[in-house]
Structure formats: structure tokens, C-alpha cells
C-alpha positions as CSV (number, residue, x, y, z in Angstrom):
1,X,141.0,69.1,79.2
2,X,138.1,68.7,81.5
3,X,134.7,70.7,81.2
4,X,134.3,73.2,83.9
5,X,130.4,74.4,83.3
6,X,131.3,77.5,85.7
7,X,133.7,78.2,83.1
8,X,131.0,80.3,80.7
9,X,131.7,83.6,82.0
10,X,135.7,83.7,81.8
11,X,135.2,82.1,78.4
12,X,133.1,85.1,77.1
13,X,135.3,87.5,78.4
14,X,138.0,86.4,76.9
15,X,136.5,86.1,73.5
16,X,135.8,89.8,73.8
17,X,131.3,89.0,74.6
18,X,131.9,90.2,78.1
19,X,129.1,92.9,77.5
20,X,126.8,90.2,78.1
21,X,128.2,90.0,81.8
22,X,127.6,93.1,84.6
23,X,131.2,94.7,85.4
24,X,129.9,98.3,86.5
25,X,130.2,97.3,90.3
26,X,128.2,97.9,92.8
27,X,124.9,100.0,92.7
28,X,122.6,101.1,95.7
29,X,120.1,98.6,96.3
30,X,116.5,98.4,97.7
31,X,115.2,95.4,99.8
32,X,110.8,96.9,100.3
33,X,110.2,93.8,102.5
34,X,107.5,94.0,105.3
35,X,110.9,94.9,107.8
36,X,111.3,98.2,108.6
37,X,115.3,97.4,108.5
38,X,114.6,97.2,104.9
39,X,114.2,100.5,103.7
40,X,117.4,102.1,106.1
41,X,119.6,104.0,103.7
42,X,122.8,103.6,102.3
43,X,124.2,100.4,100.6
44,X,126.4,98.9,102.8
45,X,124.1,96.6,105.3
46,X,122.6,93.6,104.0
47,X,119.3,92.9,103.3
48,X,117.4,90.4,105.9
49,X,115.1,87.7,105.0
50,X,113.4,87.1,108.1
51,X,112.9,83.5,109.1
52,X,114.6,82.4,105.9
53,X,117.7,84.6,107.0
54,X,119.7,81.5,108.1
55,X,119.0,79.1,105.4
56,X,120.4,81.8,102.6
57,X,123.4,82.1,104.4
58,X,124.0,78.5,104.9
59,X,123.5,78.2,101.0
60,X,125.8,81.8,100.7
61,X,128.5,80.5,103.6
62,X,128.9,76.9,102.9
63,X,132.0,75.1,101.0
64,X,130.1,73.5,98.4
65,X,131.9,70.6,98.7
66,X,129.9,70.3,101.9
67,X,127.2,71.6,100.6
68,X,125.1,68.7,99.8
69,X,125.6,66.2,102.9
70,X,124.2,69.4,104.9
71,X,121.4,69.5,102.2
72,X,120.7,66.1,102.9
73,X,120.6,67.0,106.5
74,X,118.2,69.7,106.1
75,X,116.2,67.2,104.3
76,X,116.0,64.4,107.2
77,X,115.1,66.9,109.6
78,X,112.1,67.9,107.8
79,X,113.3,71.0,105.4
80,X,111.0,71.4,102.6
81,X,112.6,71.1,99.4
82,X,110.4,74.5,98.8
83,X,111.8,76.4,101.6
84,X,115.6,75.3,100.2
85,X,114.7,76.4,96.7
86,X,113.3,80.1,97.8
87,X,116.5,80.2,100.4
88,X,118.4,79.9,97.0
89,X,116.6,82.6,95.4
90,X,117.3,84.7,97.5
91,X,121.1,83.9,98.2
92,X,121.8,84.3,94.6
93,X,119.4,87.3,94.0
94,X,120.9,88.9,96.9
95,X,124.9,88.1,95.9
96,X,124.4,88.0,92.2
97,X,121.6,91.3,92.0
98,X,121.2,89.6,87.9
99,X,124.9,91.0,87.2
100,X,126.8,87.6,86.7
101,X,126.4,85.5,83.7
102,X,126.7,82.3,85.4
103,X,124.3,83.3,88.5
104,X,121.6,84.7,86.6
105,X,121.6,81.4,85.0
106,X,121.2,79.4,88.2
107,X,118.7,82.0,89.2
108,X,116.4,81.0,86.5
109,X,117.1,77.3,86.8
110,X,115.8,77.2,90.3
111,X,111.9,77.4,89.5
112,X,111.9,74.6,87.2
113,X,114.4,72.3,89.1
114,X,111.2,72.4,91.5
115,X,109.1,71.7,89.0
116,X,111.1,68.9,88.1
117,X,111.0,67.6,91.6
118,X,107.6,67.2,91.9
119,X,107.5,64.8,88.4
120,X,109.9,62.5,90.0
121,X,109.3,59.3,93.1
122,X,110.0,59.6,96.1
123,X,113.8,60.5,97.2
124,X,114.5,61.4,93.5
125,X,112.5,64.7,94.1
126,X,115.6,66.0,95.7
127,X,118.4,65.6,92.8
128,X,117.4,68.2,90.6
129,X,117.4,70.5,93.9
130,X,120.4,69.4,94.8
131,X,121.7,70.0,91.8
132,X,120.6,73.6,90.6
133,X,122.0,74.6,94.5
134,X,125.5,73.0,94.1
135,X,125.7,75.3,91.0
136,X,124.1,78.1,92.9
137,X,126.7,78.0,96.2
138,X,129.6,77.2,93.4
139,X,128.9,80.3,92.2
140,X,128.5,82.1,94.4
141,X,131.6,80.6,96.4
142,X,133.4,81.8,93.1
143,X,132.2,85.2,93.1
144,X,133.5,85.9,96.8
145,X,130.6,84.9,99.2
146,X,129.0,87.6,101.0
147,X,131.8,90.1,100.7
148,X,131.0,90.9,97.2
149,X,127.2,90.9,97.9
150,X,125.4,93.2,94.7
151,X,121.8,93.9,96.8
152,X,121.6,96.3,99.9
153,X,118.9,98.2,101.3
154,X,118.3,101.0,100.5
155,X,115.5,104.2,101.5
156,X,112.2,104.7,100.0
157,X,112.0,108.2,98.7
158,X,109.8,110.2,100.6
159,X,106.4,112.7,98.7
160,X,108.3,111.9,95.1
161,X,105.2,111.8,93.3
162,X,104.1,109.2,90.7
163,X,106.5,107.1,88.8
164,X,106.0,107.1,85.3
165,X,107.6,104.7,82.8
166,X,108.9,107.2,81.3
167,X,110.9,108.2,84.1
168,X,112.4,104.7,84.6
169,X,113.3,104.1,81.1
170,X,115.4,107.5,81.3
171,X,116.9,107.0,84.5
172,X,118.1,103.5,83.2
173,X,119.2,104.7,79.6
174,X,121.0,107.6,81.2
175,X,122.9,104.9,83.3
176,X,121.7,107.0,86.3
177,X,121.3,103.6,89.0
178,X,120.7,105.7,91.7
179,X,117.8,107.3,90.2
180,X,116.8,103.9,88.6
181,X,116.9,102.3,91.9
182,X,115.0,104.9,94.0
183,X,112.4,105.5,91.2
184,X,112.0,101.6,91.4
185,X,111.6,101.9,95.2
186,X,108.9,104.4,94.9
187,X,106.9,102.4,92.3
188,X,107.3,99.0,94.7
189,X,106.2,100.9,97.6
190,X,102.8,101.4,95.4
191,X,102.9,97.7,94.6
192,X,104.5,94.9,93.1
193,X,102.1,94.5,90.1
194,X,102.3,98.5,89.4
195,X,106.2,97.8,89.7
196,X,106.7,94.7,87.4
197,X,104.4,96.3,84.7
198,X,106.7,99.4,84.8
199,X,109.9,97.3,84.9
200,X,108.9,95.8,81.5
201,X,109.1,99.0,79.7
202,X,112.9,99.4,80.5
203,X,113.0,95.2,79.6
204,X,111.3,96.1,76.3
205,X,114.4,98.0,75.3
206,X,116.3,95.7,73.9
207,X,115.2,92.5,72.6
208,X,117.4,90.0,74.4
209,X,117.1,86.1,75.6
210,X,118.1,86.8,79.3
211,X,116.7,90.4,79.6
212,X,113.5,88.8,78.6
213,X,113.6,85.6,81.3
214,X,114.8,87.0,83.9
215,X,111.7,89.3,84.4
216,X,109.5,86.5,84.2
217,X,111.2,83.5,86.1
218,X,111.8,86.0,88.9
219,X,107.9,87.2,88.8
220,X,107.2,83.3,88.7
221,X,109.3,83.1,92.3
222,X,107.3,85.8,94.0
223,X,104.6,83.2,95.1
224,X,107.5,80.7,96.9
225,X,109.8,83.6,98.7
226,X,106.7,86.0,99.7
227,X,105.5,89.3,98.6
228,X,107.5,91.1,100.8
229,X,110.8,89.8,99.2
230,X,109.2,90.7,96.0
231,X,111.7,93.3,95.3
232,X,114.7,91.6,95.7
233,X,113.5,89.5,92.7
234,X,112.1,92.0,90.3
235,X,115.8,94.6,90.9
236,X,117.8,91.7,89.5
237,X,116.2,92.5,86.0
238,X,116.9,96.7,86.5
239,X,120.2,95.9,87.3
240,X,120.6,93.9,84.3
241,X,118.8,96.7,82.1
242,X,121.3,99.1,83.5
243,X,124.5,97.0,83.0
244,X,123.3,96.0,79.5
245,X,123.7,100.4,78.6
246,X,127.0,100.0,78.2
247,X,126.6,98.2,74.8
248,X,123.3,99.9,73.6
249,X,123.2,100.8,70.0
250,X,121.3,102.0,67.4
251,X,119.4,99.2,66.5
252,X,117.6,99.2,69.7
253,X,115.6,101.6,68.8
254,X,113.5,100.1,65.6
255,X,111.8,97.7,67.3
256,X,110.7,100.5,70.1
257,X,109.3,102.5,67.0
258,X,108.0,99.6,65.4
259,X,106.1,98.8,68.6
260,X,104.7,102.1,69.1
261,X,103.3,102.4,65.4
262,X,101.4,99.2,65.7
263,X,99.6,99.8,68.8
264,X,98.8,102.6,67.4
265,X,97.6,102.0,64.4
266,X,96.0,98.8,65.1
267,X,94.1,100.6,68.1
268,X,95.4,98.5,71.1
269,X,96.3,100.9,73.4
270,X,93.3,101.6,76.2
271,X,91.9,98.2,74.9
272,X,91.0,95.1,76.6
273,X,92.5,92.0,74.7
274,X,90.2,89.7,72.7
275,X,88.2,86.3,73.6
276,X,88.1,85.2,70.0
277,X,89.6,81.5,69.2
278,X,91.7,80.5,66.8
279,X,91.1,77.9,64.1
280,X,94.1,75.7,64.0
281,X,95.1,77.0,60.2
282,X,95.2,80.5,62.1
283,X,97.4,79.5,64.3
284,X,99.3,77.3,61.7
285,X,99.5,80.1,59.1
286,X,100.1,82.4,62.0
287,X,103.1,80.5,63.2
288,X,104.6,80.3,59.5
289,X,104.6,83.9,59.3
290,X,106.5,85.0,62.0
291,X,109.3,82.3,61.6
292,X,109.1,83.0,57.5
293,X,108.8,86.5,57.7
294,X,110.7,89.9,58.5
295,X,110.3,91.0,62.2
296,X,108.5,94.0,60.6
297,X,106.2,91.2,58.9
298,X,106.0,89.0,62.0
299,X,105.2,91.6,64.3
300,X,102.7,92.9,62.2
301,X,101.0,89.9,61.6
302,X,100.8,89.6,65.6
303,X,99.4,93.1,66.0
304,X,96.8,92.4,63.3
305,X,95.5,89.3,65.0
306,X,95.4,91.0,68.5
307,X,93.4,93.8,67.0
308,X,91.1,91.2,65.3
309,X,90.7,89.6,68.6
310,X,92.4,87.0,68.9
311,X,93.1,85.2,72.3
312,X,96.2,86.0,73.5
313,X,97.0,82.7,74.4
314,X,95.6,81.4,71.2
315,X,98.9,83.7,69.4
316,X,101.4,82.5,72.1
317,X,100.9,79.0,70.6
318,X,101.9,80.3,67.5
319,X,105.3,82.3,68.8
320,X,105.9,79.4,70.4
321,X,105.6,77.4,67.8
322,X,107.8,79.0,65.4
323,X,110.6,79.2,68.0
324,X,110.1,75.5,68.2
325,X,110.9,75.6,64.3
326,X,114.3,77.2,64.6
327,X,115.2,73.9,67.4
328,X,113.9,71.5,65.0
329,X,116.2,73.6,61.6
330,X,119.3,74.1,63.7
331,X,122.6,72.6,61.8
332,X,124.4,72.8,65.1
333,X,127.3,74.4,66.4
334,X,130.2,75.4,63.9
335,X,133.4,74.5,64.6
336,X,134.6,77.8,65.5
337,X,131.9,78.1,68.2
338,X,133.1,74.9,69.7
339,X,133.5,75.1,73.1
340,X,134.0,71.9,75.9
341,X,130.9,70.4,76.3
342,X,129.6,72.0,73.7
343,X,130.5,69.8,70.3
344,X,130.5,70.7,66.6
345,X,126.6,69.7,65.8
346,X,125.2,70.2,69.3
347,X,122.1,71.9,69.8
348,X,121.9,72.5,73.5
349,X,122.9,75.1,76.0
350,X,122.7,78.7,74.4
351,X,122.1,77.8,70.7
352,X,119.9,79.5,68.3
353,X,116.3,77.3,69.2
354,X,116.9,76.7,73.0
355,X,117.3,80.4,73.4
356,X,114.5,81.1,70.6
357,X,112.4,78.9,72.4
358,X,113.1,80.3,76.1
359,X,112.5,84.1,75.0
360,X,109.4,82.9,73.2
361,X,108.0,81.3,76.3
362,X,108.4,84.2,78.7
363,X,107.2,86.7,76.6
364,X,103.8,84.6,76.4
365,X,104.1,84.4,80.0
366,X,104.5,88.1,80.4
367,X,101.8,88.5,78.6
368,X,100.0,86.8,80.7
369,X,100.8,87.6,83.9
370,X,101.2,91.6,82.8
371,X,98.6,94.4,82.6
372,X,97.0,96.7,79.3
373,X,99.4,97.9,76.8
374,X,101.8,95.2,77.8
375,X,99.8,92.1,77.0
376,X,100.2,93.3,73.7
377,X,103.5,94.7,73.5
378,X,105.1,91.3,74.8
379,X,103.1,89.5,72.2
380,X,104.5,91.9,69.4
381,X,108.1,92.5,70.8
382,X,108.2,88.0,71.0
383,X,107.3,87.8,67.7
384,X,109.4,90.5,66.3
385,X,112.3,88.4,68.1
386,X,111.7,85.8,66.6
387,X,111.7,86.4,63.4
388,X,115.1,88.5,63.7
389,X,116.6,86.0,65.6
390,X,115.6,83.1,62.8
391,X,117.4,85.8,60.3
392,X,120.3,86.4,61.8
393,X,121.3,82.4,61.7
394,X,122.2,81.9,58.5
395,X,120.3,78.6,56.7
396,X,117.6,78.0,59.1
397,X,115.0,78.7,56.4
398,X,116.2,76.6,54.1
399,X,116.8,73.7,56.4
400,X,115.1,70.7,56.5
401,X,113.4,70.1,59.9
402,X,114.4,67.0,62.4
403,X,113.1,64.3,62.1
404,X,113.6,63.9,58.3
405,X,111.2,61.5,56.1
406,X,114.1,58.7,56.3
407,X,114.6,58.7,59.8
408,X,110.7,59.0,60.5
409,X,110.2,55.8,58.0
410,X,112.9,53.9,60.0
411,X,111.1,53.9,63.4
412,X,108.2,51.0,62.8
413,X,107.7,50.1,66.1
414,X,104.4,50.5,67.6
415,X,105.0,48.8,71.4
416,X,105.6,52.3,73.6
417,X,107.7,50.2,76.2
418,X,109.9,49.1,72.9
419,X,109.9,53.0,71.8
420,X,111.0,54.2,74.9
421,X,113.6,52.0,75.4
422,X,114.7,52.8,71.5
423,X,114.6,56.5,73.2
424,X,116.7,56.3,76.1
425,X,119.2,54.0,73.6
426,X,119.2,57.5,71.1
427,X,120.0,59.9,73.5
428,X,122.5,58.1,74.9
429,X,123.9,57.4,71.4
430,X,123.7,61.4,71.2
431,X,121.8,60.3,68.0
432,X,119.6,63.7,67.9
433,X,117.9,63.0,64.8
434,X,116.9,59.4,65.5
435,X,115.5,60.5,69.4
436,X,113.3,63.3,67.3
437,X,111.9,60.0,65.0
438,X,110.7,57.8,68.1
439,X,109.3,60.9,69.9
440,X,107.9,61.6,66.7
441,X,106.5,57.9,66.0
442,X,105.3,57.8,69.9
443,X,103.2,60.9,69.1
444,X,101.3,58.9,66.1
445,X,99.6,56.0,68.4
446,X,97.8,58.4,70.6
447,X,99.8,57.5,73.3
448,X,99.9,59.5,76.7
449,X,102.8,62.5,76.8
450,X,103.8,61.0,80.2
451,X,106.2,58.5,79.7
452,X,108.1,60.5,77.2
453,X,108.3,63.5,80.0
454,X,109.6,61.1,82.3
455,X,112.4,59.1,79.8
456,X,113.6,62.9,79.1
457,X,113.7,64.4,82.6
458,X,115.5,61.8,84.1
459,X,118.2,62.8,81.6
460,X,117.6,66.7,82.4
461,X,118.4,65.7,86.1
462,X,121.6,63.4,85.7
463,X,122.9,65.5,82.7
464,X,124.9,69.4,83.0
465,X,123.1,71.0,80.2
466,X,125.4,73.9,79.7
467,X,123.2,76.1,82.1
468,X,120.0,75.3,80.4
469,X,118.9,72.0,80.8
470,X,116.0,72.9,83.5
471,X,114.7,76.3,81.8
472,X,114.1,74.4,78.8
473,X,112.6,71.5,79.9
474,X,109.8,73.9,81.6
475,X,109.5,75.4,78.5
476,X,109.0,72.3,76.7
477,X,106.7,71.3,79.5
478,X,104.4,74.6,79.6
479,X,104.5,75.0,75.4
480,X,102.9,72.1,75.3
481,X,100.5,72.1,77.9
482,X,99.5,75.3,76.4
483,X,99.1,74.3,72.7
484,X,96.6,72.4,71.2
485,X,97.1,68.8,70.3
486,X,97.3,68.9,66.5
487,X,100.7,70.8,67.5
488,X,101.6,69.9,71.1
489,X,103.9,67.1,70.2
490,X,106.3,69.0,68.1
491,X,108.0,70.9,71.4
492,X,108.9,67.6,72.9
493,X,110.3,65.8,69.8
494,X,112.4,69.2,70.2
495,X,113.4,68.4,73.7
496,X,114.5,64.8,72.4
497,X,116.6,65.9,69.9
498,X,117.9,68.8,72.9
499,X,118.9,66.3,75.3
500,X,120.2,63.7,72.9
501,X,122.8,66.6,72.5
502,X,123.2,67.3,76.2
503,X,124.0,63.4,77.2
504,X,127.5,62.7,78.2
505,X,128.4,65.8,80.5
506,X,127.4,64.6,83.7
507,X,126.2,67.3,86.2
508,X,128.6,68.2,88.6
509,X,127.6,67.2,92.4
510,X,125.2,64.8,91.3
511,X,127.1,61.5,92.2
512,X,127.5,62.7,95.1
513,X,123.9,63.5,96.0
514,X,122.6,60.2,94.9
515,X,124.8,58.6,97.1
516,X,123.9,61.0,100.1
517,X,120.2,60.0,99.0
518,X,120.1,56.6,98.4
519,X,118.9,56.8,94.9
């Protein structure tokens, strides 16, 4: 049987998850762009993207198995590899509107595949492009092209007054899209940060890996498609919200009272978050009680430190930290979650750490880029997460973490060239434990990060990842630029033993565009 990677959504359908993928059809949609054209009413015309306008139609229109030559094409003429990634935003924003598994996926795969771009030489930049678009136009090719197109424009309301959150949260829990949609409008039309900070309320709803990084991966695309294509961004995460109502249950609502009951009584609310730094046993001891602990005691522990003032960014290291944790404890897949490409004992794609370690990264992203009682709710609402996530797989606690003392004793080497070569020989063995050990020994001699960033990406690039293989290697790569260095080092012995478990499911397209560019 071959792998198909585009297979994810049928797959969870037919095992009965499909609540995880948007059925309820289409919604009315807003596109608050600079262009008068969109705000016109009604959802059948389709939103415009200016000068961009023919480059996300070429990526929307295009047989994607001509896809890349044209790419290429672009390329030689003098197409930034920037303006193609944007175009792709807002193809897949504008088919997808975050209702398909498989396209909100590619959608958050797009930033980092840039990123990853601009760590590689010369005409390699273009491969992890190429290959985050070939998903994207797959996709979308898949899902009907333009005919089945989610986003349209839609009118502003007119004297509706202010837009609480309040109002959103209801519109969205009632199911109510049309009300969701034109409270959204009204609160873009008063500006994008005023929106996104609302938005998060109705995100903060349910604690869930994509409802958390969609938000921020699309607020982290604002900057490359323009401000005034904001909106057709930040509605991919309301539609998601209001597709997710149809499997809402009771347990949503602890974590909500939870929340409140901390700001509250630690005082947050109307306050301006701390300045205070963190010893590195605070952040250690910090760390071990949100992964240890109840998501009562985690997100208590995380609302006590804010209150004591804390950094905020000083406590994201810590979040981040203990999601690291549950990549390093992970026994793998179980055989009855086998899947192709997906192997009894693998550890990539959507397993228990990669997606602890995503949702931990953007809710200390939020909370950076969000405003007053937000900054601390993500910080709360990520640990609480966490914690319940790490509980709900069974033996994580008690695991040992990878590397273990044996492996760790069996790497001697102290020549980096020699380790790094043992590296690329252990993740092509798939030997996850072993690629852990020589990240692990590599991080002893005060050697550089570099080199070990650069052995893994190239293996990002060439290799599928089951959907994730970009998101997490930004994660990897902003967790550790943002933690301190007695710490740093354990994300990317996690990312070695992640794409030791990736290797040997070659990304579809790729062939193909290292041929068309001559790497």
C-alpha cells in the first residue's frame, strides 16, 4: 500500500474523529481589505487580493502536477519566494476559510517553510517552498478548486455599536455564523489588534492543538500578506471555533471557570504583567510542576508566578519546557494507532509531544503578541493544557526520558564533524534514541547550535513529516532561541529524536523540484 499524506482527513472520518474536520458548509464571509469591493454583501463573489490577485489563482487553478515547473518559472523571472508564500496564504485561507483538516495544516506550514528558506544556500531556499505549495495546490485541487471556495465578502454592519467579547463568544457558542461573522466584521473595522485580542476569547474555549495555532501562525502572516488582508487570516480561526460547536461538551467549561477564578484571585485582571527574572531553579521547578502536576496545580502555579511578577517570557520557557518533556517520555505509537507512515514507535506527525509542544509554543506567542487580561490567560490556559494533555497519555510520568544513561555513555566522540556525521547515520537508521545521545553529547562541548540546525533541516525539507515537519521545526527553533542555555539544548535533542522518526517518507513533489532547481 503506498502512503498518501493527503490521506489524513478521509482516514479520520472514517474512524469516526471527523469532528475534528469542518462539515457545516458554507458560512457568509468577510474580506475588510483597503478595497471597497470588499465589504459588498452577500457571499457569493470572491474576495480580491489586489496585485496578488493573479498569483493566488495560479496557485488555486493550476494542476499540481504542473505546479512546480511554473514555480520554477516564477522564480527565474524574479518572483520573490515571499510574494509566493503570502499568494499561498491567501489561496488556501480563501478556499480552505480553516475548515479542512488537511488545509489548515498546510496553512500553518507555510510561515516556517519560509523560515526554513532563509537557513538554507542558495537555490536550496526554494525546496521547502516548493514543497509546503505542492501540498497547498494538492489540496486544494482535492477540495474542488475555486468552486468550493469557504471565504466571501461580505458587509460591514453599519452604527452596531461596540463589540464585546462577550457577544462573540455567544454568537459562536450559539452556532449563529452570521452573527459571528458580522460581529467579527464590526470589531476588524475598529482594528486588527482590537479584533485578534477578541478572537482569543472564543479560541480560549476549548483547549485544543489546532484551535490554539491557527490564531497565532495566521497573526504571524499578517506582516507578509498586508494589513489589509488581515481578515482573511484571523476568520480562518472563527470559522474553526464555530465548526468545533458541534462537538462541545461539558468539559469545556472547567478550564473557563478555572481561568476566571485565578485572575481573580491572584489580581491580574487591569494589571500590567511583571519585569521580574527568573532564577533558573524557578524556572526548573516551575517547569516540573506543570508537567508533574494537575492542570488545576499547573495552572495555578503559572497564575501565582505572574502575580509575583514574573516575566512572561521567563514562564513561557517553563511551558515550553515541560511540553518538551512529554516528546522526550513518548513510548510511541500503539499498534492500534498505526497508520501508513506513521509506525508502531513513531513519534512524529500528531503525537502526544509534537502537538504538546506546538500548543505550548503558540500560546507563549499569544501571549506575547496579545493585549491585558490575555497575556495572562494564554499563559494559564498553556499550562493548564499541558498538564491535562501529559494526563491523558497514559505512562508518560513514569517514563524514562530519551536519551537514556546507556545510550548517552555510548556516544564518546568529541570531533563535531564525527558527531554529525554519527547524526545524519541515526536518523537515517530511524534510530531515535541514539540521534537524542549525539545531539545530547554535541550539546556538552560548547559547541555552536548551528550545525545541528542545519543536519536536521535538511531532513525537515527532503522528508513528508505527516503534516508537521515545518511547524515543529519553528518551534524547536524559537523554544530554543527563547530559553536560556542551561535548558536550550533539550528542544533540539527533541527534534532529533522527531525526525529520526520522520525519515523514510519522502515528501511528495520534492524530486521533482530539485530537478527543476538544480539542487
Amino acid at each position: 500500500m503506498s502512503y498518501d499524506p493527503f490521506s489524513r482527513r478521509r482516514f479520520l472520518a472514517g474512524v469516526g474523529q471527523g469532528t475534528l474536520i469542518a462539515t457545516v458548509g458554507p458560512v457568509l464571509a468577510a474580506e475588510l481589505g483597503l478595497a471597497p469591493r470588499s465589504y459588498a454583501a452577500g457571499g457569493s463573489e470572491s474576495l480580491n487580493f489586489g496585485v496578488l490577485e493573479p498569483l493566488v489563482c495560479y496557485l488555486q487553478e493550476t494542476p499540481v502536477e504542473a505546479l512546480q515547473a511554473g514555480l520554477a518559472e516564477k522564480l527565474k523571472s524574479g518572483t520573490p519566494l515571499k510574494q509566493l508564500i503570502a499568494a499561498g496564504a491567501l489561496a488556501n485561507a480563501r478556499t480552505f476559510g480553516g475548515e479542512d483538516y488537511v488545509g489548515f495544516h498546510t496553512f500553518m506550514a507555510l510561515a516556517p517553510a519560509l523560515h526554513m528558506a532563509s537557513l538554507l544556500p542558495g537555490k536550496e531556499q526554494a525546496l521547502p517552498v516548493f514543497k509546503v505549495l505542492y501540498r497547498n495546490t494538492n489540496r486544494i485541487g482535492e477540495n474542488g478548486g475555486r468552486s468550493a471556495e469557504v471565504l466571501h465578502p461580505v458587509e460591514v454592519p453599519k452604527d452596531r455599536g461596540t463589540v464585546t467579547a462577550g457577544q462573540l463568544v455567544n454568537a459562536v457558542k450559539a452556532k449563529n455564523s452570521k452573527e459571528a461573522e458580522s460581529l467579527f466584521a464590526s470589531l476588524l473595522a475598529s482594528g486588527t489588534e482590537t479584533a485578534f485580542d477578541t478572537l482569543l476569547h472564543a479560541v480560549q474555549e476549548n483547549l485544543e492543538v489546532h484551535r490554539t495555532v491557527l490564531p497565532y501562525r495566521s497573526w504571524q502572516m499578517i506582516d507578509l500578506v498586508g494589513p489589509e488582508y488581515a481578515s482573511a487570516l484571523l476568520r480562518q480561526s472563527l470559522h474553526y471555533c464555530l465548526d468545533a460547536e458541534s462537538s462541545r461538551q461539558p468539559a469545556w467549561e472547567i478550564h473557563g471557570k478555572v481561568l476566571a477564578s485565578l485572575l481573580e484571585e491572584h489580581g491580574l485582571l487591569g494589571r500590567e504583567p511583571g519585569t521580574r527574572e527568573a532564577e533558573d531553579s524557578v524556572i526548573d521547578e516551575l517547569k516540573r510542576t506543570i508537567f508533574n502536576g494537575t492542570p488545576e496545580d499547573a495552572a495555578g502555579a503559572v497564575a501565582a508566578a505572574l502575580a509575583e511578577g514574573f516575566q512572561p517570557g521567563a514562564i513561557g520557557e517553563a511551558l515550553s519546557l515541560a511540553a518538551n518533556e512529554m516528546v522526550l517520555r513518548d513510548p510511541g505509537r500503539i499498534p492500534a494507532w498505526e497508520f501508513p507512515g506513521k509506525v508502531v514507535g513513531s513519534v512524529h506527525g500528531d503525537s502526544v509531544g509534537v502537538h504538546a509542544s506546538d500548543t505550548a509554543n503558540a500560546w507563549r506567542n499569544l501571549a506575547t503578541v496579545s493585549r491585558g487580561r490575555n497575556v495572562f490567560a494564554c499563559l494559564i490556559l498553556g499550562a493548564w493544557q499541558v498538564a491535562r494533555d501529559r494526563g491523558a497519555r497514559s505512562g508518560l510520568l513514569e517514563a524514562d526520558p530519551v536519551p537514556s544513561k546507556r545510550q548517552i555513555g555510548m556516544i564518546t566522540e568529541k570531533d563535531p564533524d564525527k558527531l554529525l556525521a554519527q547524526l545524519d547515520e541515526a536518523v537515517r537508521g530511524k534510530l531515535q534514541s541514539h540521534a537524542a545521545a549525539i545531539v545530547h553529547q554535541y550539546s556538552q562541548l560548547n559547541l555552536p547550535e548551528g550545525p545541528v540546525f542545519e543536519k536536521l533541516l535538511r531532513f525537515g525539507v527532503s522528508e513528508d513529516g505527516a503534516l508537521h515537519a515545518e511547524k515543529y521545526f519553528q518551534t524547536v527553533w524559537d523554544d530554543f532561541h527563547h530559553t536560556r542555555s542551561a535548558f536550550r539544548w533539550r528542544h533540539l535533542t527533541g527534534l532529533a529524536r522527531v525526525t529520526a522518526s520522520e525519515y523514510g517518507y519522502p515528501a511528495p513533489g520534492q524530486e521533482e523540484a530539485r530537478d527543476l532547481l538544480g539542487v
